[in-house]
C-alpha positions as CSV (number, residue, x, y, z in Angstrom):
1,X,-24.1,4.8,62.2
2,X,-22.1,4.4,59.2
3,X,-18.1,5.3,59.6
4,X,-16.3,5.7,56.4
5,X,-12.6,5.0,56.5
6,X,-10.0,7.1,55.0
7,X,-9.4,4.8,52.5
8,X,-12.7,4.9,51.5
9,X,-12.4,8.9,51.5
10,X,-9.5,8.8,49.2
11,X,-11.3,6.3,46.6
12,X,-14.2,8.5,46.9
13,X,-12.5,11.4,45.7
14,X,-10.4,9.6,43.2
15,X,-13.7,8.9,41.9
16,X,-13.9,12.5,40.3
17,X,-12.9,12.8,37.3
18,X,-10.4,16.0,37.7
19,X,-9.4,17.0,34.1
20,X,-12.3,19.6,33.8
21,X,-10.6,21.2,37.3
22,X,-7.2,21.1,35.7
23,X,-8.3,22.4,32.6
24,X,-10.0,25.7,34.5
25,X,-7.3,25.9,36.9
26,X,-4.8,25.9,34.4
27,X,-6.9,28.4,32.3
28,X,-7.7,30.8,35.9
29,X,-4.0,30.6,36.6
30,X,-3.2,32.0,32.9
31,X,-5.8,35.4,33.5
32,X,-3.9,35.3,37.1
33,X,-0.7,35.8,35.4
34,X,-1.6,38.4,33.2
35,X,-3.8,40.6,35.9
36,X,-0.7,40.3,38.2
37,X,1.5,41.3,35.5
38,X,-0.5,44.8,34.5
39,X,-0.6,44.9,38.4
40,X,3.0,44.9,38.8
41,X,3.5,47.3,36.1
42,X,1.3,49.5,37.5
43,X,2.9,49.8,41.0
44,X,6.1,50.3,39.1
45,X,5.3,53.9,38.3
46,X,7.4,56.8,39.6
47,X,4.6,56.7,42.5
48,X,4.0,53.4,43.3
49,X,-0.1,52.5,43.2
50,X,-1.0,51.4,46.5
51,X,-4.1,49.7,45.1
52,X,-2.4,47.8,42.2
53,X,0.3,46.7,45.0
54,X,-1.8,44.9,46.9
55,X,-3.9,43.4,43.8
56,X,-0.3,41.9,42.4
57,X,0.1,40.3,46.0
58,X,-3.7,39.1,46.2
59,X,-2.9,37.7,42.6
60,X,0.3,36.5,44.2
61,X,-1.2,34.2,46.6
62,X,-4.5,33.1,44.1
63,X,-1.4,31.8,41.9
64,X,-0.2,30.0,44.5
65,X,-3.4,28.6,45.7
66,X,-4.0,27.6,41.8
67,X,-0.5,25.8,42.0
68,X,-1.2,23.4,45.0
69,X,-4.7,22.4,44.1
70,X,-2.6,21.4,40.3
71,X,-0.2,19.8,42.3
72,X,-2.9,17.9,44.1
73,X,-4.3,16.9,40.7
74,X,-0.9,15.3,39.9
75,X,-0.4,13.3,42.7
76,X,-4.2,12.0,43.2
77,X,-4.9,13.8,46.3
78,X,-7.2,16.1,44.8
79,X,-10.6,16.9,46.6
80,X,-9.7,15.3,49.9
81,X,-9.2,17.7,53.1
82,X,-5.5,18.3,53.4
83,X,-6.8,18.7,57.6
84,X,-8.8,15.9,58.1
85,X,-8.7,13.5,54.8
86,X,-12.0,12.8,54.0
87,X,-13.8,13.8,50.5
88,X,-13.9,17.9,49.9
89,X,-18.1,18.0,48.5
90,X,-18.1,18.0,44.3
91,X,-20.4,21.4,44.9
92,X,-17.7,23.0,46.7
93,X,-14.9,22.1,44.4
94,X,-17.0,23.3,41.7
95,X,-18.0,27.2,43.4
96,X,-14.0,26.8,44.5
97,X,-11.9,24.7,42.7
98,X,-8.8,25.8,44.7
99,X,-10.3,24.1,48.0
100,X,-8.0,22.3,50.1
101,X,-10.2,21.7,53.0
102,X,-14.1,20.4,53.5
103,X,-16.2,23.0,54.7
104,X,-16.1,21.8,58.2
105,X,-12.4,22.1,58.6
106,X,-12.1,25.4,56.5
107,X,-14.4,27.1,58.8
108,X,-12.7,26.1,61.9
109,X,-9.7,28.2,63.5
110,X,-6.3,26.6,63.5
């Protein structure tokens, strides 16, 4: 059996080359914006859209979701489980860019 250190996880994942994630995080966080925005002013209306409310806060927290996984990008940490350290799975990053855990510790309660 083969262990793999976690500095071997973190060169892994520096490895992957993470401007095309910033680039469609950056873009996804844009749309996010401007959905949240129509959402706000929606719920602003003399009475207030239930519906749009809770869009603007599920917008709300994709925006902040879109802001850590950035602000992994900047400081190299990108694509390693913030829970256990080792690599996050190039497929998974790619269906969820936002990941901040492997599949293993995502799925497990805290």
């Amino acid at each position: 059996m083969v262990t793999v250190t976690a500095r071997q996880e973190r060169n892994r994942a520096a490895e992957v080359d993470t401007e095309p994630f910033r680039v469609a995080l950056e873009r996804q966080r844009a749309e996010c914006v401007r959905q949240r925005e129509l959402a706000l002013a929606e719920s602003t209306t003399s009475v207030p859209d239930a519906v749009a409310v809770s869009r603007a806060a599920s917008l709300g927290r994709t925006i902040g979701d879109i802001d850590a996984a950035l602000a992994r990008i900047a400081v190299g940490s990108y694509g390693i489980c913030v829970d256990c350290g080792t690599s996050i799975p190039l497929p998974r990053l790619e269906v969820r860019p936002v990941a901040s855990a492997c599949v293993a510790c995502a799925g497990s309660p805290r």
